[in-house]
C-alpha positions as CSV (number, residue, x, y, z in Angstrom):
1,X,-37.1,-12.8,-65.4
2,X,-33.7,-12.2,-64.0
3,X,-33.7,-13.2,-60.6
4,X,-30.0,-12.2,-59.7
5,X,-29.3,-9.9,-56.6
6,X,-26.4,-8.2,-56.4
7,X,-26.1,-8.7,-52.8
8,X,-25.4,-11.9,-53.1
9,X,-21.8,-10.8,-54.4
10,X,-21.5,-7.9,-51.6
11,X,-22.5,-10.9,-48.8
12,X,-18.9,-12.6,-48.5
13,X,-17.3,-9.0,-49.1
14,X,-19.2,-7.7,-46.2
15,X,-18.6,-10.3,-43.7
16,X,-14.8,-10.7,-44.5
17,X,-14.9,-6.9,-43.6
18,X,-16.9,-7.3,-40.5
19,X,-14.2,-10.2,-39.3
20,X,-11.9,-8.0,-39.9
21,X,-12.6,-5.1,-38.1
22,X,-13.7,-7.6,-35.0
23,X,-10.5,-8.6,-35.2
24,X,-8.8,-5.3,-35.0
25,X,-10.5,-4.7,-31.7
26,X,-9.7,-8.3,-30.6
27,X,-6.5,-8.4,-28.5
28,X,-4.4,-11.2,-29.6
29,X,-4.5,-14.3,-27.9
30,X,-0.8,-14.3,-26.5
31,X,-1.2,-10.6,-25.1
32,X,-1.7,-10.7,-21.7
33,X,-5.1,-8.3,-21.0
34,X,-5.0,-8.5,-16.8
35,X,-2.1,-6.9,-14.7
36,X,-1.5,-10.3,-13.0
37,X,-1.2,-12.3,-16.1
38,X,0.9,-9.7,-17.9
39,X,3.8,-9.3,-15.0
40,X,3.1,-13.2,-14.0
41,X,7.2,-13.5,-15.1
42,X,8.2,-10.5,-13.1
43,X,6.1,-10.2,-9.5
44,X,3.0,-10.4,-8.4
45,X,0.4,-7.3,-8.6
46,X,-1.7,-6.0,-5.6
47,X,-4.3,-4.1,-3.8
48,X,-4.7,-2.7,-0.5
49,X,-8.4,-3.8,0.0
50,X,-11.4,-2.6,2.5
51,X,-13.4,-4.8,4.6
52,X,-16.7,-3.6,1.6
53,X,-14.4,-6.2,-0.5
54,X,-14.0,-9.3,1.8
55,X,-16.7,-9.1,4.4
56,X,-20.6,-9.5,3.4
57,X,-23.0,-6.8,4.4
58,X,-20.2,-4.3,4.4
59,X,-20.1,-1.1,2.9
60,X,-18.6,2.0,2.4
61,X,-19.3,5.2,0.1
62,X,-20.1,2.1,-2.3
63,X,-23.8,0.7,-3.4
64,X,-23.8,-3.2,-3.2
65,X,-23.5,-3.2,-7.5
66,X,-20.6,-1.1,-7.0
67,X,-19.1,-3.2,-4.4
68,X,-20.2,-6.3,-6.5
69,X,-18.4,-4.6,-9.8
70,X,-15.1,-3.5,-7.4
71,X,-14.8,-7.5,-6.3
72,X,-15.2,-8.9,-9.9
73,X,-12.0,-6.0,-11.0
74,X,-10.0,-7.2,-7.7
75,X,-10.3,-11.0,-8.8
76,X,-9.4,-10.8,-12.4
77,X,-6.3,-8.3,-12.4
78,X,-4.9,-8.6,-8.7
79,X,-3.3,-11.9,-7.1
80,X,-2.0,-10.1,-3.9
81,X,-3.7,-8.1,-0.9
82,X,-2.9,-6.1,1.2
83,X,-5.3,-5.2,4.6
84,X,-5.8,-1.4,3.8
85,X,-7.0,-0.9,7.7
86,X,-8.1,-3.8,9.3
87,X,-5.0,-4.9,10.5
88,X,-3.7,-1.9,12.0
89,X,-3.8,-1.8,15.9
90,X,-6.4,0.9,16.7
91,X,-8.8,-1.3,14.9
92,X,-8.0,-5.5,15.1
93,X,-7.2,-4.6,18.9
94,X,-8.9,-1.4,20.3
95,X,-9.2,-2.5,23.9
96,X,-6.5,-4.0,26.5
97,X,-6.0,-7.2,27.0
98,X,-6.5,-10.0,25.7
99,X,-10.5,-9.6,25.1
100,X,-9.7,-6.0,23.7
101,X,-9.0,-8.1,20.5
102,X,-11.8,-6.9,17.0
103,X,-10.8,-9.9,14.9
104,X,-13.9,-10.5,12.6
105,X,-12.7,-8.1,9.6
106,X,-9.3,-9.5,9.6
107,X,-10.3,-12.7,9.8
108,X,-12.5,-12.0,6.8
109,X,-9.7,-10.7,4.8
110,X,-7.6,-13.7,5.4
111,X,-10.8,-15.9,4.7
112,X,-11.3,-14.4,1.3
113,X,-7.7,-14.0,0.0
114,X,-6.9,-18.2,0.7
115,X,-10.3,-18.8,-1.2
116,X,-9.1,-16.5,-4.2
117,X,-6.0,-18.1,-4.2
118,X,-4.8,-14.8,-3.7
119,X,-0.8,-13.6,-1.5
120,X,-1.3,-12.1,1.6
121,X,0.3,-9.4,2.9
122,X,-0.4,-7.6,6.9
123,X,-0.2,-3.9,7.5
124,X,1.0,-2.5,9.7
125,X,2.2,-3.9,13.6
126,X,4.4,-1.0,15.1
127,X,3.5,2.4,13.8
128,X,3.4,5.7,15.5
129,X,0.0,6.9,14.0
130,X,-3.9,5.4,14.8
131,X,-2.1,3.1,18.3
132,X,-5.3,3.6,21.0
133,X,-3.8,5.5,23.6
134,X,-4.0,2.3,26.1
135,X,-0.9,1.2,24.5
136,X,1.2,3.6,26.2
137,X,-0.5,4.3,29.4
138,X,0.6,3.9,32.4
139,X,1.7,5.5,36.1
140,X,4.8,7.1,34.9
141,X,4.5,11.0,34.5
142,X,5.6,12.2,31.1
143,X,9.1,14.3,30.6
144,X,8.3,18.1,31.2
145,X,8.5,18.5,27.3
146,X,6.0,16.7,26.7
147,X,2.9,18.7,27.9
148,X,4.2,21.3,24.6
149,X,4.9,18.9,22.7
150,X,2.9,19.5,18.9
151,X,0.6,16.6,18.3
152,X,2.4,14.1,15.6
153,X,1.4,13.8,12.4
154,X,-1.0,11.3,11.0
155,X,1.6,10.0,8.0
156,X,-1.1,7.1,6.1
157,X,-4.7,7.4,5.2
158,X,-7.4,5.8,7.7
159,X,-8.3,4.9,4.0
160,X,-12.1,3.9,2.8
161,X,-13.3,1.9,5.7
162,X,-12.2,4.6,8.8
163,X,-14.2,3.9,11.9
164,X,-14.6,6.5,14.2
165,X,-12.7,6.8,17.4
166,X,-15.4,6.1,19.5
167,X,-15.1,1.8,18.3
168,X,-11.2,2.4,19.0
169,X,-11.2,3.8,22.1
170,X,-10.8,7.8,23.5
171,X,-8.3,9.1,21.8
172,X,-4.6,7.7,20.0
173,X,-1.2,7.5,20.8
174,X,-0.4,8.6,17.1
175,X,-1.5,11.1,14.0
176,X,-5.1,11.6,16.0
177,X,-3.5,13.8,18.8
178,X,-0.4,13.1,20.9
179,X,-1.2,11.2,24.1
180,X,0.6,12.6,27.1
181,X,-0.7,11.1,29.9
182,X,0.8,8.6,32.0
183,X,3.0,6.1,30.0
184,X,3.7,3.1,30.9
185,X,7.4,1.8,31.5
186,X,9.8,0.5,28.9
187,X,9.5,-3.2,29.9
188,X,5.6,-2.7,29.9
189,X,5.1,-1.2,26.7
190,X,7.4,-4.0,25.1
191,X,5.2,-6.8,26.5
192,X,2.1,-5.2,25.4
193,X,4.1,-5.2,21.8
194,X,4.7,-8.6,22.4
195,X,1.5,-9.9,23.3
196,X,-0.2,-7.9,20.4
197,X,2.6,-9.0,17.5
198,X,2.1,-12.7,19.0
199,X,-1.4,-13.0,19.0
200,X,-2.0,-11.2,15.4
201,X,0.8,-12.7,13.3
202,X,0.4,-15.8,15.6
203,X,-3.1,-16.6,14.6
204,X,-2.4,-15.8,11.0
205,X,1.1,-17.9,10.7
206,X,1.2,-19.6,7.7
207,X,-1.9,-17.6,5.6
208,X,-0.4,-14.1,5.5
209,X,2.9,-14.5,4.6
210,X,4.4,-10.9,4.8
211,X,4.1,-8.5,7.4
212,X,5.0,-4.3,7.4
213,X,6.4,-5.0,10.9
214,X,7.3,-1.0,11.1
215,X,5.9,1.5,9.6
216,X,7.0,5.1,8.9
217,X,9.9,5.1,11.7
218,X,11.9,7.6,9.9
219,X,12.3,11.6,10.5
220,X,10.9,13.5,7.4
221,X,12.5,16.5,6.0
222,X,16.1,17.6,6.4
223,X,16.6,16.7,10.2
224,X,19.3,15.1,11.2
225,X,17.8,12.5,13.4
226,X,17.4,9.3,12.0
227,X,14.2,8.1,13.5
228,X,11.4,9.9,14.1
229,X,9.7,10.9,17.3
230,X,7.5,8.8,19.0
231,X,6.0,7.2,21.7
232,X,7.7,3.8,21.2
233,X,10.8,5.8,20.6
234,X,10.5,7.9,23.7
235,X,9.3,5.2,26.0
236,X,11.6,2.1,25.0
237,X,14.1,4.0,23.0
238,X,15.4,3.0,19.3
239,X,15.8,-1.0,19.7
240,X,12.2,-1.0,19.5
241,X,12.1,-1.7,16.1
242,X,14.4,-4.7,16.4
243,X,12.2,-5.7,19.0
244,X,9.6,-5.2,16.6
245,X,11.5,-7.8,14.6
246,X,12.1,-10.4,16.5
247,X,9.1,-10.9,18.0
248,X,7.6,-11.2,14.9
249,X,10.0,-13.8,13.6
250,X,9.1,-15.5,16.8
251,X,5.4,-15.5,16.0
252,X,6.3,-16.8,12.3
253,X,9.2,-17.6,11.6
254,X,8.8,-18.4,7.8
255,X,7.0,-15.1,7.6
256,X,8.3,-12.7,5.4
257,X,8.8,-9.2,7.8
258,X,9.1,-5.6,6.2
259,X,10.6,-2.3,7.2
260,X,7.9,0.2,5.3
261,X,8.1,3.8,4.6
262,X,7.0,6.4,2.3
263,X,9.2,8.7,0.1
264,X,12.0,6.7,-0.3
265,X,12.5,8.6,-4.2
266,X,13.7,11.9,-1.8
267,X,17.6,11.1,-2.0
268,X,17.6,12.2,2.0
269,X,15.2,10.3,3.4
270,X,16.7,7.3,0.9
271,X,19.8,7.7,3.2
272,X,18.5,7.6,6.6
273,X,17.1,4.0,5.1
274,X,20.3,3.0,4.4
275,X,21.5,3.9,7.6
276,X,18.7,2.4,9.5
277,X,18.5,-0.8,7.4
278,X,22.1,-1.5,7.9
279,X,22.0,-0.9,11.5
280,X,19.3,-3.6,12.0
281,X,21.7,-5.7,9.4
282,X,24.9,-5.5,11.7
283,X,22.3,-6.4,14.7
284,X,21.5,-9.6,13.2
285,X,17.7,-8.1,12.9
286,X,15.5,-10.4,10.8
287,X,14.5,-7.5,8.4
288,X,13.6,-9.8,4.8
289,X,12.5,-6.6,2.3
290,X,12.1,-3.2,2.1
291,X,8.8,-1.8,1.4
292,X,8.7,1.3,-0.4
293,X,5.0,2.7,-0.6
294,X,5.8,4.9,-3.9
295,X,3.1,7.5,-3.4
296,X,4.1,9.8,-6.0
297,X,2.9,12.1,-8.2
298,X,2.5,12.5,-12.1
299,X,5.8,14.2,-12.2
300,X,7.9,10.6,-11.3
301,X,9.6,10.1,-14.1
302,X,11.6,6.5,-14.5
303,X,15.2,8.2,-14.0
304,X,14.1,9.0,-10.3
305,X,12.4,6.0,-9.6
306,X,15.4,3.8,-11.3
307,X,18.1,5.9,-8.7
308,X,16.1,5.1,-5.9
309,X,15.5,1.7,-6.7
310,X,19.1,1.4,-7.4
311,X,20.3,2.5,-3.6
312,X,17.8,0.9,-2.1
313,X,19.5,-2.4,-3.7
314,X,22.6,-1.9,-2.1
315,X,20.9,-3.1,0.8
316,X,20.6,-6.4,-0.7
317,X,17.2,-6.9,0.1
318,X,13.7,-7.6,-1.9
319,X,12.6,-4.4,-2.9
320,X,8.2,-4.7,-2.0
321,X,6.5,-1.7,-3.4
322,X,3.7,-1.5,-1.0
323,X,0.8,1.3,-1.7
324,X,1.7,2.5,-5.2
325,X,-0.5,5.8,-6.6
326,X,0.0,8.3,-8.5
327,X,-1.4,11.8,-7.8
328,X,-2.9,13.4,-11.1
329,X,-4.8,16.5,-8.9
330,X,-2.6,19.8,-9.7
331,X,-2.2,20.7,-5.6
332,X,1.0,18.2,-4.2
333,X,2.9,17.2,-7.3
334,X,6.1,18.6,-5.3
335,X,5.0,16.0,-2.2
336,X,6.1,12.6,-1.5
337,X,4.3,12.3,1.8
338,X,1.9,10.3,3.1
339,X,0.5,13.2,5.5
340,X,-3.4,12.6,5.7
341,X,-4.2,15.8,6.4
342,X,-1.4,17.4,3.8
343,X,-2.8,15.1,1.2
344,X,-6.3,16.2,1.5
345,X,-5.3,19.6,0.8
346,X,-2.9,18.3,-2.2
347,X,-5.4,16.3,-3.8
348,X,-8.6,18.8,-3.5
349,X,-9.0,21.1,-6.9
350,X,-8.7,19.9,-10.7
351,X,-6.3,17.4,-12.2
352,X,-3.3,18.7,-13.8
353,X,-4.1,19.5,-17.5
354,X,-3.9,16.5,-19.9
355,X,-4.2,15.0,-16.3
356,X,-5.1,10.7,-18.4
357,X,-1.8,11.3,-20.3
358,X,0.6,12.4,-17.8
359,X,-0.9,9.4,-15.6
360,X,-0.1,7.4,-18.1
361,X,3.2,8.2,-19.1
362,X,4.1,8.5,-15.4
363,X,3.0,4.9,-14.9
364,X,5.2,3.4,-17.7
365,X,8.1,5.1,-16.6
366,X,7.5,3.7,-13.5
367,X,6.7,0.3,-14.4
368,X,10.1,0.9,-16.6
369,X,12.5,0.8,-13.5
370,X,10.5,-2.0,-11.7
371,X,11.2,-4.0,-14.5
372,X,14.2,-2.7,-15.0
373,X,14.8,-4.0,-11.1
374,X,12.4,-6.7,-11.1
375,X,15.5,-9.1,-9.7
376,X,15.0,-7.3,-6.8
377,X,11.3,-5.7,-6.9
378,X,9.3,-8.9,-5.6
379,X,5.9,-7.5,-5.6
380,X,4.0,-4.5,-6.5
381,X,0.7,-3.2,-4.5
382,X,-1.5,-0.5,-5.7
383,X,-2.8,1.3,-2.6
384,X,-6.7,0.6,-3.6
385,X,-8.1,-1.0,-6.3
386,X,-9.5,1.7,-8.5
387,X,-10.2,5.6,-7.8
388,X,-13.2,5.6,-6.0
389,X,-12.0,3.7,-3.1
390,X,-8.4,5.6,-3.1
391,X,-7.5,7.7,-0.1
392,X,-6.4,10.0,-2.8
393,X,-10.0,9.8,-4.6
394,X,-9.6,13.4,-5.7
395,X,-6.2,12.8,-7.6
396,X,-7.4,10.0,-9.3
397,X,-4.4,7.9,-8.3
398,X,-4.7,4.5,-10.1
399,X,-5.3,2.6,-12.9
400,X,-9.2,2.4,-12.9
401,X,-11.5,4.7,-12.7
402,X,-14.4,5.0,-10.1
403,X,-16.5,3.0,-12.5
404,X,-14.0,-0.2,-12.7
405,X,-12.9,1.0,-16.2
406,X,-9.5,0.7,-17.2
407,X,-7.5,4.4,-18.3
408,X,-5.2,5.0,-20.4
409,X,-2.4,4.3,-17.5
410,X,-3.5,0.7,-17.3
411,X,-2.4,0.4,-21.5
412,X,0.1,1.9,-21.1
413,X,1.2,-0.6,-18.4
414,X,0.5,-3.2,-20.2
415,X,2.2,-2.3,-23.2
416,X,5.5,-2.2,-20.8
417,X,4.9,-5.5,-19.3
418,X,4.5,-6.8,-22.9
419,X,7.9,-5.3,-24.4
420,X,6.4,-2.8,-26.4
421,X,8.3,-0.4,-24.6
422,X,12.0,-1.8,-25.3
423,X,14.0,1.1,-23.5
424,X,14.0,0.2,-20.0
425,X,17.6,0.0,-20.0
């Protein structure tokens, strides 16, 4: 009786396939597979995070597993964070005075980035847009003008943790409706400023260690003017963002304080930077980096980005790009704004066609210049952590889907961060 079975020949066959094809899948064990390990030579990668992220028993639009899986993505690829909303004055101080202070989610935020080991990063101090109207209210009656004037645009996202006005207070000096009541004077509405940059970056000194000091100051479009209008610019005139500055530096001096704005790729507005930035230069201003929020669209390509990134280092400062996404919905692709109200209309419809690819060969150019630039691009933050929670949900902005998943834009990231794409200059 022959009691030889052929399987016994097939058995080491099989298995050496099997290995094989394991190993296929495998990613080799000096290829970095998390954003933060594979640019760990170049900056640091970010997220703009909600309070669902940092503060237990919070939540918003998310179940607790999908605030559970949203954490566990945020820890392994991200070692930066940025407050998406917390931080902004309608919400971490909604009330005058010195009890009119919310602290709790901030606090939180701070609390869970030191534990996670993770760079901090405050947004925003002086902004035209979600200020309770408090802040500029006062006994003096308004110029004439003002009674017509249009209400200002709200230029950044309330983002995924928007409270309603009610918690903030009736009504805002900024995107939410123009206040034109009363206004206070210039010297009070600079030591309300004061107080407010004191206590906030005061309390903080030492754990967040940059700051978007201004945000959005400059006029859109074609105007001539410089700056754009607002309340601070109306009621103290254009040194408030110097003042801006310097009280900040006072609060922390080791802090490192940001001018931010949106659509700096738009050659124009790239110049009224310039203009502004050196002004605050040749004022001794303490101004230490640029933040550049890049919310663009799947049309970037890396030639634009490398040109703007180019100007902006003429400067001489650390380039910070602040709220990175990339717009794949087929309504906006010709906007660089960060208009709430425009992008909800921008972003509503279907995706461009081949909408994973175009993200995805958008992202590399992108990723291209900043490492291209990285001697002076210091830090990259995505403006939410994956699609669901993105102010621009509908475009389906970033690198992981509503799910956690990774898309084809975070390989092809990847592959630029590991030198697979060589032609970056």
């Amino acid at each position: 009786m022959n009691n030889f079975n052929s399987n016994h020949l097939l058995r080491p066959v099989l298995l050496a396939a099997a290995l094989f094809a394991i190993n296929l899948n495998a990613p080799a064990a000096d290829v970095p597979v998390t954003l933060k390990d594979a640019f760990k030579e170049h900056f640091p990668i970010g997220a703009a995070v909600n309070r669902s992220m940092v503060r237990e028993g919070a939540a918003f639009r998310r179940s607790p597993d999908q605030i559970g899986k949203d954490i566990g993505l945020l820890k392994q690829q991200f070692n930066q964070i940025t407050a998406e909303n917390d931080m902004k004055w309608q919400l971490i101080h909604p009330r005058e005075g010195g009890q009119g202070y919310d602290l709790g989610p901030a606090d939180a935020f701070v609390s869970f980035g030191l534990n996670n080991k993770m760079y901090l990063v405050g947004h925003t101090l002086v902004w035209h847009s979600q200020t309770p109207n408090w802040v500029f209210a006062g006994t003096n009656p308004p110029p004439a003008s003002a009674a017509n004037a249009a209400p200002a645009a709200n230029t950044n996202a309330p983002g995924t943790n928007q409270t309603g006005r009610g918690r903030a207070g009736p009504g805002f000096g900024g995107g939410f409706g123009r206040y034109n009541g009363p206004r206070a004077s210039r010297e009070e509405l600079l030591q309300r400023m004061s107080n407010h940059i004191h206590t906030v970056v005061g309390r903080y000194k030492g754990k967040v260690k940059a700051w978007d000091v201004v945000n959005e100051a400059i006029a859109d479009g074609n105007a001539t003017n410089v700056l754009r209008s607002s309340l601070w610019l109306e009621i103290i005139g254009p040194d408030y963002i110097g003042k801006a500055f310097q009280y900040a530096h006072e609060a922390d001096p080791d802090a490192i304080l940001r001018y931010n704005d949106y659509g700096l790729e738009n050659p124009v507005k790239r110049q009224k930077l310039i203009t502004l930035i050196k002004s605050l230069q040749e004022q001794k201003v303490p101004v230490h980096a640029i933040g550049s929020q890049a919310h663009v669209n799947v049309s970037m390509t890396f030639e634009t980005m490398d040109r703007a990134l180019t100007e902006m280092e003429s400067l001489g400062l650390p380039i910070h790009i602040t709220e990175l996404d990339v717009n794949s919905a087929a309504g906006g692709q010709r906007n660089l704004g960060a208009d709430i109200a425009n992008n909800a209309a921008t972003t509503q419809g279907d995706l461009v066609s081949d909408a994973d690819k175009k993200l995805a060969d958008a992202y590399a150019g992108i990723f291209r210049a900043f490492v291209k630039h990285r001697a002076s691009v210091k830090m990259v933050t995505f403006w939410g952590v994956n699609d669901a929670v993105s102010w621009r949900a509908q475009g389906r902005p970033l690198l992981f889907d509503g799910n956690d998943k990774p898309k084809p834009a975070f390989d092809a990231v990847i592959r630029v961060a590991t030198g697979e794409q060589t032609n970056a200059r």
